[in-house]
C-alpha positions in Angstrom: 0.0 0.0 0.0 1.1 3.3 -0.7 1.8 6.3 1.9 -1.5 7.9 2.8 -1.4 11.5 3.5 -2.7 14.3 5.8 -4.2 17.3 4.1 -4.9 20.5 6.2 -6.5 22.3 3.0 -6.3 25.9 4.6 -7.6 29.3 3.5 -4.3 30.9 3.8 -1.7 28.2 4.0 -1.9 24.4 3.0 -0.3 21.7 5.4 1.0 18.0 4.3 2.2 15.5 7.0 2.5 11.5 7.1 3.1 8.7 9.4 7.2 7.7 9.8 7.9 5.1 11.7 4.7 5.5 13.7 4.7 8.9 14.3 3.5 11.9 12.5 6.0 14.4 10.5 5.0 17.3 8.7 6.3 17.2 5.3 9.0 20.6 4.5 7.9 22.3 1.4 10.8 22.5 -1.7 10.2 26.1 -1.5 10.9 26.5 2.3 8.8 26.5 5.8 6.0 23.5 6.1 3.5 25.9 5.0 2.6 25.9 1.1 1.0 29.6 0.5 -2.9 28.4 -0.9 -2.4 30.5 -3.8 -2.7 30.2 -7.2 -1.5 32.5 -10.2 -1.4 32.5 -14.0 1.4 34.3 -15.8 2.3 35.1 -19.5 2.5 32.4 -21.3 -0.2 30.3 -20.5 2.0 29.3 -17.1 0.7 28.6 -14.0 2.3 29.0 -10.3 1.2 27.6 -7.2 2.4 28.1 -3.4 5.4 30.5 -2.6 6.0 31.8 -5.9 2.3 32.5 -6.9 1.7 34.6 -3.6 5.5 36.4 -4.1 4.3 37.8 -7.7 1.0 38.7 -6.2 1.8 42.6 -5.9 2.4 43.0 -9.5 0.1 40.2 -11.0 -2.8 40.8 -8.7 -5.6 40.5 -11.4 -4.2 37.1 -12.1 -3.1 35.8 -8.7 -6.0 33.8 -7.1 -5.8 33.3 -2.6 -8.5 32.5 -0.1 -10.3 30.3 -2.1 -11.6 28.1 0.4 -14.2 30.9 1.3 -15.9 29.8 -2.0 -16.0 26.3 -2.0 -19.3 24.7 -2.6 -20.6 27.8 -4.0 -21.7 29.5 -8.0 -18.4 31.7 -7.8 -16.6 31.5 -11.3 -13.6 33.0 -11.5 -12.3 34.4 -14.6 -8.7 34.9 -15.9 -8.4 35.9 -19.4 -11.3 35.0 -20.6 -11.3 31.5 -19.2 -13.5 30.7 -16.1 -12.5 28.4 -13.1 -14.2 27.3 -10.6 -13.1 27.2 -6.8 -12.9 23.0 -6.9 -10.5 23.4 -10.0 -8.6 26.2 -7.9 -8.3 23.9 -5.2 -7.4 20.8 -7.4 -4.6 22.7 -8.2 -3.1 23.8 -4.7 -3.9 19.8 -3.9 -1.7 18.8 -7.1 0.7 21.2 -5.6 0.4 19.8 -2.2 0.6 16.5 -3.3 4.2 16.8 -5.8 5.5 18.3 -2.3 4.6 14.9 -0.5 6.1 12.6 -3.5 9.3 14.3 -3.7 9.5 14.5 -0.2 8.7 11.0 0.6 10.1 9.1 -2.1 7.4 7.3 -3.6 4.1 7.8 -5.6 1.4 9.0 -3.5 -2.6 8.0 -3.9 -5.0 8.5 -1.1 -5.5 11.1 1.8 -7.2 11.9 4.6 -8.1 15.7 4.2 -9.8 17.8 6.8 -12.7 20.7 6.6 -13.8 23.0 9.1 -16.5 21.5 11.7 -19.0 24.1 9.9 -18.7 23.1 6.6 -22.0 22.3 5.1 -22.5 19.3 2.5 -21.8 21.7 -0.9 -18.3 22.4 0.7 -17.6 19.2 1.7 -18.4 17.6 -1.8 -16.5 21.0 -3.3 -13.3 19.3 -1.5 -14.2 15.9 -2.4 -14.3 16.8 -6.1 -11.2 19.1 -5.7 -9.3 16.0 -4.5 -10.5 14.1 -7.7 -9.0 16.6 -10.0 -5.9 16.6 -8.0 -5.8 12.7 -8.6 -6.0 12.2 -5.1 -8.3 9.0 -3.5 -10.1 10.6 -0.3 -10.0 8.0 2.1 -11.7 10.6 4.6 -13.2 13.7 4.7 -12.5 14.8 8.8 -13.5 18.1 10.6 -10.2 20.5 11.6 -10.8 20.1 15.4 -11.4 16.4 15.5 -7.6 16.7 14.0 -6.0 18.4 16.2 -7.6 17.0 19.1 -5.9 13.8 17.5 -2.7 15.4 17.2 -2.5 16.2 20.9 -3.1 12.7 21.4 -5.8 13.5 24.0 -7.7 9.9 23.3 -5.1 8.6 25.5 -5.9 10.1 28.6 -9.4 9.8 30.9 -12.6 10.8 29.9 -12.9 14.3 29.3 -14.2 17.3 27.4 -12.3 19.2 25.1 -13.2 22.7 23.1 -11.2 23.5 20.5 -11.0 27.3 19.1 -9.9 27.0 15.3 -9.4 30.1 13.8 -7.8 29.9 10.5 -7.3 32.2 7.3 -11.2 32.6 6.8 -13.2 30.4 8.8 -13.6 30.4 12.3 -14.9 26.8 14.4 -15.9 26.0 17.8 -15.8 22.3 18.1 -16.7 20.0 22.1 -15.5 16.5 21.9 -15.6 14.0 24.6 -12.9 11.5 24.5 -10.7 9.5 26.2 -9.6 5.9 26.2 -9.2 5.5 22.5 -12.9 7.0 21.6 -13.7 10.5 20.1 -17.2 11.8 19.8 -17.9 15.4 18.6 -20.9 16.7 20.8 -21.2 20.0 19.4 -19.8 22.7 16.9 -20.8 26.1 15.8 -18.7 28.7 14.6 -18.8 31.1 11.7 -17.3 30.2 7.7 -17.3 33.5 7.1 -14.7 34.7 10.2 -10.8 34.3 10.1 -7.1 36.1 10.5 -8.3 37.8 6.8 -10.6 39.8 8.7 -8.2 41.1 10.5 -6.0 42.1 7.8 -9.3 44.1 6.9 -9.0 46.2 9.5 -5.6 47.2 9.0 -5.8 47.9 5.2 -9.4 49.7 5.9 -7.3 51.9 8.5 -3.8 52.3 6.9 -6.3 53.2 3.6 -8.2 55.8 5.0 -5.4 57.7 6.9 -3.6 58.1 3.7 -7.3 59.4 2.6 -6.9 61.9 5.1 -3.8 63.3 3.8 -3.7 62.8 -0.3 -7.6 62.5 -0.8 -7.0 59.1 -2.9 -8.3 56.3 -1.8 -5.6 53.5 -2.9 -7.5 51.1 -2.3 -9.2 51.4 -5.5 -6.2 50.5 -7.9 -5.6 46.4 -8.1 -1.9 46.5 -7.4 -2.2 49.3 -4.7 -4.4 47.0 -2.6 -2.6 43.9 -3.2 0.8 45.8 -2.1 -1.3 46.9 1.2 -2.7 43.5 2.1 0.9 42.0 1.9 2.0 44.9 4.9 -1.2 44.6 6.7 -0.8 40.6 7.2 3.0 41.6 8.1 1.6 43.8 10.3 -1.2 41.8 12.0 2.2 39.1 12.3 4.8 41.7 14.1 2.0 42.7 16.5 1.5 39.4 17.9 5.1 39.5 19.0 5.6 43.6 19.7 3.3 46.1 21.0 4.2 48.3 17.9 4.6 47.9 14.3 5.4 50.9 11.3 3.9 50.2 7.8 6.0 51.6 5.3 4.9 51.1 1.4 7.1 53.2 -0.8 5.4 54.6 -3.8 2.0 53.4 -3.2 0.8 56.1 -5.3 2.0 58.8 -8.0 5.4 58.3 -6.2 4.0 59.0 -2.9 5.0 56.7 0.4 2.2 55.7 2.8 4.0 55.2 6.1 2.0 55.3 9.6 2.3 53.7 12.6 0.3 51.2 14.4 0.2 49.8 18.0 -1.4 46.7 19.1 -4.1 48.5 21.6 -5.1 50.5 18.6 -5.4 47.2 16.1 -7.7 45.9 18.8 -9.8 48.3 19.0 -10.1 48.2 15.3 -11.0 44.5 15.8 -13.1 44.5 18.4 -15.8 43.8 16.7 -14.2 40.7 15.1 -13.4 39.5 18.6 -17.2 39.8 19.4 -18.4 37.2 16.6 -16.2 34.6 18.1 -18.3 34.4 21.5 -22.0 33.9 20.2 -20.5 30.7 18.4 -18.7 29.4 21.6 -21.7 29.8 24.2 -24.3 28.2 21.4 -21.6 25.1 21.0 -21.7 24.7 25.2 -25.3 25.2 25.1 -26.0 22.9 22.1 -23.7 20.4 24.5 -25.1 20.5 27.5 -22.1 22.3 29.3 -21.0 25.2 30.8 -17.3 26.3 30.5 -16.8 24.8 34.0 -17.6 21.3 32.7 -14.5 22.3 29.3 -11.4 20.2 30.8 -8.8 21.7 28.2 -9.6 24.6 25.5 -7.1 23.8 22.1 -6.2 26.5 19.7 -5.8 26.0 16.4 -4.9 28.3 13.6 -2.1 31.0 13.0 -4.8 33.6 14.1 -4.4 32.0 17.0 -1.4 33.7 18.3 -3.5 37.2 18.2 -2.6 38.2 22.0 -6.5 39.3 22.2 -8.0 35.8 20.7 -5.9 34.0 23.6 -6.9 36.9 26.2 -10.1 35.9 25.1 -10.1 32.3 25.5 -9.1 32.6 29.0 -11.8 34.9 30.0 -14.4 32.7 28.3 -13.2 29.5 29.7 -11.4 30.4 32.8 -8.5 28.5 31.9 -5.0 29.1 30.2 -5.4 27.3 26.9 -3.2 24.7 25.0 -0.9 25.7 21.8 1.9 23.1 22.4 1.8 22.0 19.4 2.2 24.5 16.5 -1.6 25.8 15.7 -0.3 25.8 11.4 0.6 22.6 11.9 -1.5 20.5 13.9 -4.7 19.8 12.1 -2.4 18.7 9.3 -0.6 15.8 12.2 -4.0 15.0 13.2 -5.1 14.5 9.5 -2.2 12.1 9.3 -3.0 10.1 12.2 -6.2 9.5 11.1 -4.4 8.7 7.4 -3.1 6.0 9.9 -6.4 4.5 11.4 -7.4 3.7 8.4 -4.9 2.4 7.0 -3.9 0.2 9.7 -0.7 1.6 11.8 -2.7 3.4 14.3 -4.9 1.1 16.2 -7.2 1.5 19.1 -9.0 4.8 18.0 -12.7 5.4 17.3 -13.7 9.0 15.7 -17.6 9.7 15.8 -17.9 12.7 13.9 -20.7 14.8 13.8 -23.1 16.7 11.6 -23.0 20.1 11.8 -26.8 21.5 10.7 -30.0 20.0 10.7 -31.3 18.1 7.2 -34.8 17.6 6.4 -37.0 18.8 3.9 -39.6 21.3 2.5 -43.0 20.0 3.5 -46.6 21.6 2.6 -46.9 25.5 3.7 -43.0 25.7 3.3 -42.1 24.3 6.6 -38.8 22.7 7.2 -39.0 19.0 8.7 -36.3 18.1 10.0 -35.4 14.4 9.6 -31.4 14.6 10.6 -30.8 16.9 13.4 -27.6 18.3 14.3 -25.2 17.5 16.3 -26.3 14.0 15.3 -23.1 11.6 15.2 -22.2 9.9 11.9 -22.5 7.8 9.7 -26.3 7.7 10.3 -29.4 6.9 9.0 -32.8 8.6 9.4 -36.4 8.0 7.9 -40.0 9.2 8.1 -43.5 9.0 6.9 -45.1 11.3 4.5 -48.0 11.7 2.3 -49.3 13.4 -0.8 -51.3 16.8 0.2 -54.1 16.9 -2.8 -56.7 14.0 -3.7 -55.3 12.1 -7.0 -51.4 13.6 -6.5 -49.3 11.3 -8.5 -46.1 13.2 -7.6 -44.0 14.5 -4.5 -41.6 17.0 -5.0 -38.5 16.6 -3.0 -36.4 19.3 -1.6 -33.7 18.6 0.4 -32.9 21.5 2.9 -29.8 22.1 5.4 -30.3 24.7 8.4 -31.9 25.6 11.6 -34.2 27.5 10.4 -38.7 27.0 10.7 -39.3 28.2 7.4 -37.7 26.0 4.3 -37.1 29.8 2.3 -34.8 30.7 5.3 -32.6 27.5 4.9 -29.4 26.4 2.4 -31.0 24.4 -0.5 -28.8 21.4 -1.5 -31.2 19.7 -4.2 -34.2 18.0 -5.2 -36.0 15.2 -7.1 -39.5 14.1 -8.1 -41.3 10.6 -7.0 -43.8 10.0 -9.2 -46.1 6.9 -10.5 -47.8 7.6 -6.9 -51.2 5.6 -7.4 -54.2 8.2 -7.8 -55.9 8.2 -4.0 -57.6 10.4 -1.9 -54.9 13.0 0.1 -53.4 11.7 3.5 -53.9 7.5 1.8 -50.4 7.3 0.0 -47.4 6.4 2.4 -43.8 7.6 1.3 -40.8 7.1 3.3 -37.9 9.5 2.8 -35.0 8.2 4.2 -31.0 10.2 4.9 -28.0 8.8 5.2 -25.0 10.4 6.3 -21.7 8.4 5.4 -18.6 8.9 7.4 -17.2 11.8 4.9 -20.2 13.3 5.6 -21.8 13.0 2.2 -26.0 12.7 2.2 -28.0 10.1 -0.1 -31.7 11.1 0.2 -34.3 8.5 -1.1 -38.3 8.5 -1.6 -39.9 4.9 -1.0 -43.9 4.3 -1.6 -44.9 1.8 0.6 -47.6 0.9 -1.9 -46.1 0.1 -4.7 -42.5 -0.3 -3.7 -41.5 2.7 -6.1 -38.0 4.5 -5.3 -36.0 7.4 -6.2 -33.3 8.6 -4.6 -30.5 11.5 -4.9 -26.9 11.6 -3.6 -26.8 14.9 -2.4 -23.3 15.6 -2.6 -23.9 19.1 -3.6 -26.2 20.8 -5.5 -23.3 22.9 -7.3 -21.2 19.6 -8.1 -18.9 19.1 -10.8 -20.2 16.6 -13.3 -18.2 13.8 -14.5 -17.5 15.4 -17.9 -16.5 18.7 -16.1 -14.3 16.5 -14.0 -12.7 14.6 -16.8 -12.4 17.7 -18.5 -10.3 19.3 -16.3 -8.4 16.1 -15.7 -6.9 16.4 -19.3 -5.9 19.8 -18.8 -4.1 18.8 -15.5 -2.6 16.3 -18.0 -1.5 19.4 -19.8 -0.1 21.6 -17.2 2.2 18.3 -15.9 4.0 17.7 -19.1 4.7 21.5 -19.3 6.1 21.1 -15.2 9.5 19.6 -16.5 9.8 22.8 -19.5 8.7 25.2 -16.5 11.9 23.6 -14.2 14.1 26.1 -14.9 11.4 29.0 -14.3 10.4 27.9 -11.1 14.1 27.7 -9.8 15.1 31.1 -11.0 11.9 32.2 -9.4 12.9 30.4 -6.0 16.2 32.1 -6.4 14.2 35.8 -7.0 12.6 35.0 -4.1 14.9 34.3 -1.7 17.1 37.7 -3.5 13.9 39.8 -2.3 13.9 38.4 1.2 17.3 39.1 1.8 17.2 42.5 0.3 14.2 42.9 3.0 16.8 41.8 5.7 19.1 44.2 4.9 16.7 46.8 5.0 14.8 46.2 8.1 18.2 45.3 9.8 19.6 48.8 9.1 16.6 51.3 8.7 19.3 53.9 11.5 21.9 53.6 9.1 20.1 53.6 5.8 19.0 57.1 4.0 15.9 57.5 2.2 17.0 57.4 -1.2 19.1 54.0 -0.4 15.6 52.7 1.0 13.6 53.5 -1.9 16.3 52.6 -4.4 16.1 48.6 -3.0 11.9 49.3 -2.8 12.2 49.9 -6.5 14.3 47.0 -7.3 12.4 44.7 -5.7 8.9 45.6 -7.4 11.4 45.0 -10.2 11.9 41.2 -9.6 8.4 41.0 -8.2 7.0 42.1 -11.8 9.3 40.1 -13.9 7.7 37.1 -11.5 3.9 38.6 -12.3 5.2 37.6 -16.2 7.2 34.7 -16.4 9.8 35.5 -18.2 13.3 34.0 -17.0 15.9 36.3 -18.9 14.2 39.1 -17.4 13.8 37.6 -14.1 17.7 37.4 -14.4 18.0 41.1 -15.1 15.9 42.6 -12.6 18.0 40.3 -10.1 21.4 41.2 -11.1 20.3 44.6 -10.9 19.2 44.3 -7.3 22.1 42.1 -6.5 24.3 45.2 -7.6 22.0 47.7 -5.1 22.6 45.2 -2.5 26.1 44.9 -2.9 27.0 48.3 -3.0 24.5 49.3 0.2 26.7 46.9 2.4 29.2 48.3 1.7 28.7 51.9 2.5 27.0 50.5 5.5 30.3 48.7 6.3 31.8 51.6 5.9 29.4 54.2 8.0 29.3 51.6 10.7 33.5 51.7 10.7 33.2 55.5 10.6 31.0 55.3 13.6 33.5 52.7 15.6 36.6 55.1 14.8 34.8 58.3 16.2 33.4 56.2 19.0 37.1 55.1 20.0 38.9 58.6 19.2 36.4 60.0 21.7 37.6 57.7 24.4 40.4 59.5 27.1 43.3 58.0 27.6 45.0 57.7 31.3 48.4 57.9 32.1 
């Protein structure tokens, strides 16, 4: 058997990991770090770039460049690029592909199958959106798993007594509340809640909004309404939101932002929280409705997990502990361990993890719309799965020889008020008097989560039935489709070899010219500071098109700027150590 894999399929970052000898390693991207940017970006040329390099162009290429996808998944979105239109599966196939080339060259050895993971809150659309992403990606999903149930895996908190664990997940753009009670080698999910619509993007809003609208103050231009402006500023407001977590104050500088003008201000972290405040806010309605929907009060929570780089947000985890009354748990690394629980699970079913039981949950009620447009629920939530629930309707008008079935997801009294995930007729119902007929419509959950709906007339022994994977699925020819053109873009991988590694190298040249800058702002004049700015849109542009020679040209010319900046800083700091020293008295 192959090696099976452990997908953390983030909004921001992607996260690979597999079992070695037993235990779980995270697998080092080519490109650096363990975290593979989930970015996606088409250059000149027809090319395509994934990871690092797609989100190190994305100042200069923003129209192109394609992040946060996961917000999109299981819905109509289409996005266009050059007048041909993707959807946010195919987007995702292709930071899976990515994902999965990482694991293969890291490993060794072809692999086939993977366990990926989804927040808690993920409906049925987004879970079958992930499913189908996998397929493009060539990937066989040997389960779909929710993030929390991952990392509560990771922690390896089965192995202890019986207890109750919340975990706080607060990702790139979803945030989840998950309760689990485990202990002795089970796991059962008793509640989750959150909000797929919350994460550490929001919080890069409020920055850009901020940093945007003081430079309004002073220029009357609002910058954020030019593409490469506002890509430039949400690059320095995540840097921003980053060095705050560490520092109580941060300067963003972005030279020549707009008709050669600098916006530079200054930010501290009380100020950044009382920009967010509101953010912080959402995150407490979802964690009192997952005790409540639980039966437990914070009292009752045995160990609070966080999970997710927005996470380390000094307020989130000032938060937790005034919620919970309890310092919470970040041993592990909170990018990294959804992605070791995934592979754990990768594990179970595969045979070298034993002694482990995962009850998962759903997350939102299924039923469907019955006469008047009332929702019946027939699955509620919080239900554990894989699970099966049926009951008895009948037709609403004398002589009805059809039932229309729509299949509804929510909490919601009114059907209107709920997600619709599809629908199908029965028909061939015998003619009789309203109220006579019997039909039984039956769910089934499987253990990815996935829902089969089917209509049964007691009668006459008819059946139709509907796997309601989502209503927005791919269809087989769609799939194929872009199957063949992933055929494409792999047999232009080895002829885009060189590209890539020149790019790595431009990369890496911009990072270190940031070094030197950051490292020596005291010594550093304006004009040196904007000289290296200017270079490096240089190489970042050159990236945006894909074209190697000139990707070699704009380096060199940096390389030059750098060389010749460290050395008249060498030589201001020697100035500085000979006046220091002549000033020194000398006793007799």
């Amino acid at each position: 058997m192959s090696t099976a894999i452990g997908i953390d399929l983030g909004t921001t970052f992607s996260v690979v990991a597999y079992l070695e000898n037993g235990k779980a390693r995270v697998i080092p991207s080519s490109e650096g770090g363990n975290l593979i940017p989930s970015v996606v970006a088409f250059i000149d040329g027809g090319f395509q770039l994934t990871g690092k390099l797609a989100r190190a162009q994305a100042a200069a290429n923003p129209i192109r460049t394609i992040a946060s996808i996961k917000r999109w998944m299981g819905s109509d979105k289409k996005i266009e690029i050059e007048g041909k239109t993707y959807t946010p599966q195919e987007i995702s196939g292709f930071i899976l592909r990515k994902v999965k080339r990482e694991a293969e060259a890291y490993i060794g050895e072809k692999v086939e199958k993977a366990v990926i993971t989804v927040p808690a809150y993920f409906n049925d659309n987004q879970r079958q959106a992930t499913m189908d992403a996998a397929i493009f990606a060539r990937l066989d999903v040997m389960r779909i798993i929710n993030e929390p149930t991952a990392a509560s895996l990771a922690y390896g908190l089965h192995e202890k007594d019986l207890q109750h664990i919340l975990v706080w997940d607060l990702g790139g753009g979803t945030f989840d509340v998950s309760i689990l009670e485990l202990g002795q080698g089970v796991f059962e999910v008793k509640a989750v809640n959150g909000d797929t619509h919350l994460g550490g993007d929001d919080w890069d809003q409020k920055i850009m909004d901020y940093a945007a609208e003081e430079y309004v103050k002073i220029h009357k231009i609002d910058i954020r309404e030019d593409r490469i402006a506002l890509q430039r500023l949400k690059e320095a407001s995540e840097r921003a939101k980053r060095e705050l977590s560490q520092k109580p104050l941060t300067n963003i500088r972005i030279p020549f932002i707009d008709q050669g003008r600098d916006l530079e201000i200054s930010l501290t972290r009380e100020k950044f929280e009382e920009l967010s405040c509101d953010l912080l806010e959402k995150m407490v309605t979802p964690s009192k409705q997952a005790l409540k929907d639980a039966n437990l009060t914070a009292k009752n929570i045995d160990r609070v997990i966080l999970v997710g780089g927005s996470t380390r947000m000094p307020a989130v985890q000032q938060l937790a502990r005034e919620l919970f009354e309890m310092e919470p748990y970040k041993d592990i690394n909170p990018d990294e361990v959804v992605a070791v629980g995934a592979a754990i699970q990768a594990g179970v079913l595969t045979g070298e993890v034993n002694h482990i039981t995962l009850v998962d949950i759903t997350p939102l009620s299924l039923g469907i719309e019955t006469m008047g447009g009332i929702f019946t629920r027939i699955i509620g939530r919080n239900t554990p799965v894989p699970t099966t629930c049926g009951q008895i309707f009948t037709t609403a008008q004398d002589n009805q020889t059809q039932v229309d079935i729509y299949i509804l997801q929510g909490e919601r009294a009114l059907a209107a008020d709920n997600v619709s995930l599809g629908k199908f007729n029965l028909d061939n119902i015998p003619i009789a008097r309203r109220g006579e007929p019997q039909i039984e419509v039956a769910f089934h959950i499987d253990a990815n989560g996935i829902l089969q709906v089917s209509a049964f007339d007691l009668h006459t022994e008819n059946q139709k039935s509907i796997n309601i994977n989502s209503s927005k699925r791919l269809s087989r020819g769609q799939i194929n489709k872009m199957l063949e053109e992933a055929e494409r873009y792999a047999a232009d991988d080895e002829k885009r070899k060189e590209h890539i590694q020149i790019g790595i190298c431009a990369e890496g040249m911009i990072a270190s010219a940031q070094v030197v800058m950051e490292e020596n702002l005291e010594i550093l004049d304006k004009f040196q500071i904007d000289e290296i700015e200017k270079a490096i849109l240089k190489v970042k542009a050159a990236l945006a098109q894909g074209k190697s020679e000139e990707m070699k040209l704009e380096m060199d010319e940096l390389r030059k700027i750098i060389e010749i900046v460290c050395s008249e800083i060498r030589d201001k700091k020697e100035k500085r150590k000979k006046m220091a020293h002549s000033k020194i008295g000398v006793l007799k």
